[in-house]
N, C-alpha and C positions, 0 to 999 in steps of 0.2 A: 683220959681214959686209958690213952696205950701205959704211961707211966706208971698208973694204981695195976694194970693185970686186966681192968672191966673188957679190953678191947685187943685180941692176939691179931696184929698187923701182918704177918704171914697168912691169915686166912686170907687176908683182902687181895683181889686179882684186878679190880676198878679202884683209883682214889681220883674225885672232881671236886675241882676247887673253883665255886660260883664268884663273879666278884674279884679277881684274884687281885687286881690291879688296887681294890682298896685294902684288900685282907693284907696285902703285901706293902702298902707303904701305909697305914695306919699304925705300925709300933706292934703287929702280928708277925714280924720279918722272923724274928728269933722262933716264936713257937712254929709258924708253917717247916723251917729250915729243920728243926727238931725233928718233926712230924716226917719229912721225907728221907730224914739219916735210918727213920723205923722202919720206914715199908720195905716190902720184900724188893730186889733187883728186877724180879721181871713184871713189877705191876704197870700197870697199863694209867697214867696221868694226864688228866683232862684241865687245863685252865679255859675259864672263858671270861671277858668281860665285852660290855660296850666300849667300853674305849682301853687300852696297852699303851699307856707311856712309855720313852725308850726305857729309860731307868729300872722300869718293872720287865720289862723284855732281858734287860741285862742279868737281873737277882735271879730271874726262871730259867738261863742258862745255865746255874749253880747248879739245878737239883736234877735237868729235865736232860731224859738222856736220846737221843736224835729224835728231836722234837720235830713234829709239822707242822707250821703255821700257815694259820687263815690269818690274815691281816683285808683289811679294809677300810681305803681310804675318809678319812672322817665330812669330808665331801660327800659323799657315797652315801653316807647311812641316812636314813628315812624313817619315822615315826608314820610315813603318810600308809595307810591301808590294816595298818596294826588299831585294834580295837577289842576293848575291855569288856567283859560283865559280870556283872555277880547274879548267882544262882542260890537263892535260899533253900538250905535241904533241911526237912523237917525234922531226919535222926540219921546221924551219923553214918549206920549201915546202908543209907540211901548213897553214898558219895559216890562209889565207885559205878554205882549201877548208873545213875544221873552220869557221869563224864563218857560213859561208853554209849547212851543214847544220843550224847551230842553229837560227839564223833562219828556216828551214823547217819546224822541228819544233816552235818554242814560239809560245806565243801571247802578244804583248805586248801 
């Protein structure tokens, strides 16, 4: 998008990258690398994944300018108290309404 014009990178003051540990060693190394030579100098970059190999630790010191890591030992992490659901919404313009009653109702 930045390369066609559809997407001016100077607007952008947030860029997150979900995943990065696969976005980055799946053979997306060259376009991410690309994509961060565009952004403006003081934009604000977010990686996150479940797991940061070192090697993906290493590639994100290229782009990432004094970085703060959260790191957590892979010990540590727990799937235990995390739980799923799906919510059928009957049209579209219900979504938002529907996520803010949740949000009202549970306790996180």
């Amino acid at each position: 998008m930045m390369n066609r014009g559809a997407l001016n990178p100077s607007t952008l003051r947030i860029f997150v990258l979900d995943e990065a540990d696969e976005m980055l060693s799946r053979g997306f190394k060259d376009q991410i690398l690309d994509i961060f030579r565009k952004l403006p100098g003081n934009i604000q970059v977010g990686l996150f994944s479940a797991t940061m190999p070192a090697e993906i630790l290493e590639i994100s010191e290229e782009f990432m300018r004094d970085p703060f890591k959260i790191l957590v030992n892979s010990e540590e992490l727990s799937l235990e108290g995390i739980n799923q659901y799906y919510v059928a919404i009957e049209h579209e313009q219900y979504k938002f309404e529907t996520l803010t009653d949740l949000y009202d109702n549970i306790d996180i």
